[in-house]
LUMNU-813177 format. One line per 10 residues: number of its first residue (from 1); their letters; for each residue x, y, z of N, C-alpha, C, O. Coordinates in steps of 0.05 Angstrom, whole numbers. Example, Ala and Ser with C-alpha at 12.3 -4.5 7.8 and 13.67 -1.06 7.14 Angstrom:
BEGIN
1 = as = 264 -114 156 246 -90 156 264 -66 156 285 -66 169 | 257 -45 142 273 -21 143 258 1 157 268 23 161
This chain:
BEGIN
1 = xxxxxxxxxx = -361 201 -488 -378 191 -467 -372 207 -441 -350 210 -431 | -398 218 -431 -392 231 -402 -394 218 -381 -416 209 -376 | -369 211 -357 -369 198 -340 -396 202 -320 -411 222 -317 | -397 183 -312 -423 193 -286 -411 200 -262 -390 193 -251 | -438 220 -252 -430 234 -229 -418 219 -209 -423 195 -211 | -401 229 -184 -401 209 -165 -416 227 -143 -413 251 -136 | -435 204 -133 -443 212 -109 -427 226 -84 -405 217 -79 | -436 247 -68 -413 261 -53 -425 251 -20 -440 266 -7 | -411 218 -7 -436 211 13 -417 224 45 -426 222 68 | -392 235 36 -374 236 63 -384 260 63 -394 272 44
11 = xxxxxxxxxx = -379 271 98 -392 296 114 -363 304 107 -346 293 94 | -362 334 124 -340 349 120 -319 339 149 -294 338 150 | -336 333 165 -331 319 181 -313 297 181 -290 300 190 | -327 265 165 -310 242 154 -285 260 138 -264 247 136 | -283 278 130 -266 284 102 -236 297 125 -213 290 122 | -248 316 146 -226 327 163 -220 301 179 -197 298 188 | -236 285 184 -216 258 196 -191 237 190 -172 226 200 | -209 242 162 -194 225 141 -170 240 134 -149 227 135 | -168 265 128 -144 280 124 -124 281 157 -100 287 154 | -130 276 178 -119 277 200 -108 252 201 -84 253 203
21 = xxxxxxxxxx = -119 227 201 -111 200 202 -96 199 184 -80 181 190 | -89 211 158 -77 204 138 -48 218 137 -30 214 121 | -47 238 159 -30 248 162 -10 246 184 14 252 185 | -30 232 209 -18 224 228 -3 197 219 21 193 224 | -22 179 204 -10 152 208 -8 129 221 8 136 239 | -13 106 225 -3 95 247 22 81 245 29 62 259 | 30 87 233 69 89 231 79 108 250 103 114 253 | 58 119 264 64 144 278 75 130 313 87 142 331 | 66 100 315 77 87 335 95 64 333 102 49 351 | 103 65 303 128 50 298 150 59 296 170 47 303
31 = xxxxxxxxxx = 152 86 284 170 96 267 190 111 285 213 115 276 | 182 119 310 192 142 331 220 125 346 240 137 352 | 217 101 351 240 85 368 252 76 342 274 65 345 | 245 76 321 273 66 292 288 93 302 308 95 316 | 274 109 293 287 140 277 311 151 309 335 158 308 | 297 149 331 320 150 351 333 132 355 350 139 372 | 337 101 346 349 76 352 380 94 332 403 100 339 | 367 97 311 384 108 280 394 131 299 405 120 318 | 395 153 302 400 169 317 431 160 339 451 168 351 | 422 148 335 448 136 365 438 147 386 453 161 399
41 = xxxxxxxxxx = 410 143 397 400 153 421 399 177 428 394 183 451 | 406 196 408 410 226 409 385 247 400 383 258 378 | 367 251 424 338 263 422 343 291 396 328 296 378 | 369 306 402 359 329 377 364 317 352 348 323 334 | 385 300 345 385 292 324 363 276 310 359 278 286 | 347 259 328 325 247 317 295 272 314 279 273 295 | 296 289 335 280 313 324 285 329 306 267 342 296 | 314 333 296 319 337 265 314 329 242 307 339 220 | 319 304 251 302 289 227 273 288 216 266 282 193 | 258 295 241 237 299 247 232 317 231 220 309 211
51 = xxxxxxxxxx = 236 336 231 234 370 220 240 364 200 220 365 185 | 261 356 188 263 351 158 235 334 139 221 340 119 | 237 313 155 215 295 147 187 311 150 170 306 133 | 183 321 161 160 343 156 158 358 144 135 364 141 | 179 376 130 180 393 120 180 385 79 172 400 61 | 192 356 80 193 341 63 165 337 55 155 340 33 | 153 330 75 120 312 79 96 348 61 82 354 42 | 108 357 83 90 385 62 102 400 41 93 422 37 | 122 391 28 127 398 2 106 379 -23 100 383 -47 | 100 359 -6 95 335 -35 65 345 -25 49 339 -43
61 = xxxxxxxxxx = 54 356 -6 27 363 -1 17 377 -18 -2 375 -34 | 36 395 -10 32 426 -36 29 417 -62 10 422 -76 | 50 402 -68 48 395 -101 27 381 -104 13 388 -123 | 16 359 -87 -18 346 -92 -40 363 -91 -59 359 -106 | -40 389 -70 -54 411 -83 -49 426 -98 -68 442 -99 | -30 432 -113 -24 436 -134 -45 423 -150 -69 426 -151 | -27 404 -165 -50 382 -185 -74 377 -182 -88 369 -200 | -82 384 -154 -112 383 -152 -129 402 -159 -151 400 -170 | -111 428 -150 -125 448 -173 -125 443 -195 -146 443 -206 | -99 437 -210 -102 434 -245 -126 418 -252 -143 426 -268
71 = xxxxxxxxxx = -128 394 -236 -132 370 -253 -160 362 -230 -158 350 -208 | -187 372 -243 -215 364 -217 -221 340 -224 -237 332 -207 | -216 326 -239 -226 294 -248 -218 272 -218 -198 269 -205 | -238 264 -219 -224 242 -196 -208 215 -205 -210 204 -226 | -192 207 -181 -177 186 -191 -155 192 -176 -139 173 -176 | -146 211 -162 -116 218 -142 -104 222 -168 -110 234 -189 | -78 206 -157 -55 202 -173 -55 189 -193 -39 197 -210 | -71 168 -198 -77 163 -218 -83 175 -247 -78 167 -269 | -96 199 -235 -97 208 -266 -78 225 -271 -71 233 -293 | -69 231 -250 -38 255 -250 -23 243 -267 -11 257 -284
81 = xxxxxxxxxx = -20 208 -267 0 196 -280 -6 195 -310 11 196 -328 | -40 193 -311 -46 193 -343 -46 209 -356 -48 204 -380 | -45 242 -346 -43 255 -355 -21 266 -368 -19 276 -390 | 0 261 -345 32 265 -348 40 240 -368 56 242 -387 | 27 218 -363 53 197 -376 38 177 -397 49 162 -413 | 7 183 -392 -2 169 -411 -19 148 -394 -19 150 -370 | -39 122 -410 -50 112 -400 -42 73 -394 -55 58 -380 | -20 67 -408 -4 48 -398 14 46 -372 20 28 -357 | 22 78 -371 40 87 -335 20 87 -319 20 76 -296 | -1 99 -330 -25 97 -299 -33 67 -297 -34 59 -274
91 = xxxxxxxxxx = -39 52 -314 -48 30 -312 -30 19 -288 -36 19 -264 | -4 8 -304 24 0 -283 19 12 -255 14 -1 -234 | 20 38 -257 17 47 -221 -12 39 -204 -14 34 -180 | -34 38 -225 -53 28 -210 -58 1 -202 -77 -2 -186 | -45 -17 -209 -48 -46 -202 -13 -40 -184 -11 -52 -163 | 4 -27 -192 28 -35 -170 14 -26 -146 12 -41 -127 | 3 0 -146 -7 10 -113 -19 -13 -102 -13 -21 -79 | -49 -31 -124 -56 -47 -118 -51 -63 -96 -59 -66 -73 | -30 -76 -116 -30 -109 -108 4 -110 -93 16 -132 -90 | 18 -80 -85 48 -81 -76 45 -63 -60 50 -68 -36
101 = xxxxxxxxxx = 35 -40 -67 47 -23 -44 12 -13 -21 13 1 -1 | -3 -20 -29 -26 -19 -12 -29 -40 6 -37 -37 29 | -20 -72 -7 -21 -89 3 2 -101 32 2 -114 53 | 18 -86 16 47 -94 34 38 -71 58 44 -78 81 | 28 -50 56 22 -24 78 2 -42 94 10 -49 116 | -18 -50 87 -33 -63 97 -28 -89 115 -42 -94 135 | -9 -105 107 1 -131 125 21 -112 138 23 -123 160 | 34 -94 139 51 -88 159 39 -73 185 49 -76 207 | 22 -61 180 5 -50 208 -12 -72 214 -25 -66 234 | -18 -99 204 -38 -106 212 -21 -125 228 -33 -133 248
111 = xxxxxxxxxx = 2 -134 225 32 -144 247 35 -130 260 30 -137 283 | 44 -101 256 51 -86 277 20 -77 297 27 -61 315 | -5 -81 299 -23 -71 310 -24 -105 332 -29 -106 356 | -16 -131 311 -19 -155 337 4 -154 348 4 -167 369 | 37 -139 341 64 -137 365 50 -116 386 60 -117 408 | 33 -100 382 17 -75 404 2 -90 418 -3 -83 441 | -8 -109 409 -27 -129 424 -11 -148 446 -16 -152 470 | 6 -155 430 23 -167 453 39 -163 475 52 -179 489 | 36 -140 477 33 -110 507 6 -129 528 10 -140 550 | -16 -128 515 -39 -132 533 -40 -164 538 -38 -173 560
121 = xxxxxxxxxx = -44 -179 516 -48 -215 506 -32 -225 505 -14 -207 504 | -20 -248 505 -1 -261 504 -14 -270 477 -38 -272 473 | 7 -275 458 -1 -281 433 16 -310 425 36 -308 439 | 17 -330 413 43 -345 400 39 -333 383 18 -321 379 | 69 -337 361 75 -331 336 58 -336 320 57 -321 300 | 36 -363 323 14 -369 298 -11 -358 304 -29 -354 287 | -12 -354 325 -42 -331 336 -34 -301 331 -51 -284 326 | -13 -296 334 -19 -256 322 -15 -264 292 -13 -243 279 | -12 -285 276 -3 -280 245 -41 -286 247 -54 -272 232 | -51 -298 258 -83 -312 254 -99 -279 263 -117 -269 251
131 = xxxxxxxxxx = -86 -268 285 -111 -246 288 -103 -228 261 -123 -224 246 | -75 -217 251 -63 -197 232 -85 -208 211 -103 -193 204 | -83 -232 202 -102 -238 181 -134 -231 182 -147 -221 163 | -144 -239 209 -172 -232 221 -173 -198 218 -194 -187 213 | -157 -189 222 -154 -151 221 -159 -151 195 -182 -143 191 | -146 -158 171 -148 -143 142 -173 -160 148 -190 -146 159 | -179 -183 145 -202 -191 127 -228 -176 138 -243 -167 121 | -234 -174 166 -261 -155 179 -257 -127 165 -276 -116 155 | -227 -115 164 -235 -84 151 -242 -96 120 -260 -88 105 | -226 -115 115 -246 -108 76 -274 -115 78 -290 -108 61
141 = xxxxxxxxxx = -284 -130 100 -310 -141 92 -328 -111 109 -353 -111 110 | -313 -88 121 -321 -69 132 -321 -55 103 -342 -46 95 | -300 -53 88 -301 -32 66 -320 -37 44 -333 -22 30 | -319 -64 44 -347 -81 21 -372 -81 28 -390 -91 15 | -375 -67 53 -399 -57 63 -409 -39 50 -432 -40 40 | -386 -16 49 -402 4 31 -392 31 45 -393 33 70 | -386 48 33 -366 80 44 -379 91 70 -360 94 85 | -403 97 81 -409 96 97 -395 86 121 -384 100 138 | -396 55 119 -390 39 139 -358 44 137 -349 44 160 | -342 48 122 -303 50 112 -300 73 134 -288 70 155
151 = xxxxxxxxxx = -310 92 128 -318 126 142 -318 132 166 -305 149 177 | -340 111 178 -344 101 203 -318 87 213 -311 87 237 | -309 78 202 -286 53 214 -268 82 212 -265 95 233 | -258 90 191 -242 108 194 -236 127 216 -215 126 228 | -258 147 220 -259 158 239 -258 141 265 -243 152 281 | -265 127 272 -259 109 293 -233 119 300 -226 136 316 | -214 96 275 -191 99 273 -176 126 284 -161 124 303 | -178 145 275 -173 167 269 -176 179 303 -158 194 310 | -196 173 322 -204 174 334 -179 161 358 -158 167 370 | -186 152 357 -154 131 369 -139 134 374 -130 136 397
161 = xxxxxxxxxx = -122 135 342 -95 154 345 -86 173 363 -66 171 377 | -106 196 359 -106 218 366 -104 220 392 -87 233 404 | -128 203 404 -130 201 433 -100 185 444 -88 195 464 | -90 162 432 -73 153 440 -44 175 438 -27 166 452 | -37 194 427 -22 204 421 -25 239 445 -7 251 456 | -46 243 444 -54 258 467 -49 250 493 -39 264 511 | -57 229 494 -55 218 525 -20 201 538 -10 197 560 | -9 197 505 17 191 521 44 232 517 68 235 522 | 28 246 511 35 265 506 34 277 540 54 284 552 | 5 278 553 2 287 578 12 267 592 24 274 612
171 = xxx = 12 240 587 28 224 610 57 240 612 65 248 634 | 72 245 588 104 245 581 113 267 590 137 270 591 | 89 292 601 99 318 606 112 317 640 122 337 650
């Protein structure tokens, strides 16, 4: 049986956003006061780390373009796994990403996006767990919309970041 086509509805546009957001992160405003806290307050050592962790980050890049050349079937990693390990390992990884490690990524920015809020709002403890919840459930009922609308939110997103990361960049100079 030949799979069916998939429709191709993202611009090249959505696709370079999505690769930028996905790269930036928004761990990208959590992660910077751990990694110098760890550091012992010591700016080159935490920009070492830095460098490493980047340098780390585009090794595993390479190897996903790697496999992307081998392997044009869609599915990410997923099928990397079925290919390599069979179709009971992919299964396992595809419900762990599921329901553990997509999910858990997901409640942790959506906490850490209402502790950013609590910069501007005064929040109690049961109103930022009530907005964190209000955040996932509007983006899934954004993504159950339909790729289009995900795309849109994305770039938004993506949008954001960038600007926010620019602008405390020219503040910091």
């Amino acid at each position: 049986m030949v799979p069916p086509e998939l429709r191709r509805t993202l611009t090249s546009r959505d696709l370079t956003l999505l690769v930028i957001g996905s790269v930036i992160g928004s761990g990208i405003f959590i992660v910077p006061s751990v990694v110098l806290r760890q550091a012992g307050g010591h700016v080159p050592t935490a920009m070492l780390v830095w460098l490493i962790g980047g340098g780390l980050s585009l090794l595993g890049a390479l190897s996903y373009a790697e496999l992307s050349g081998m392997d044009r079937r869609a599915g990410g990693l997923y099928a990397y796994v079925q290919e390599a390990f069979g179709t009971f390992p992919a299964f396992l990884y595809g419900w762990t990403l599921f329901f553990v490690i997509g999910s858990g990524t997901v409640a942790t920015l959506a906490v850490a996006t209402t502790d950013y809020m609590g910069q501007f709002v005064t929040l109690s403890p049961f109103a930022a767990k009530v907005v964190a919840v209000a955040l996932v459930a509007v983006t899934a009922v954004i993504n159950v919309l339909g790729l289009r609308e995900s795309a849109s939110l994305q770039n938004l997103s993506t949008w954001i970041k960038t600007g926010a990361i620019v602008l405390m960049s020219v503040l910091l100079l």
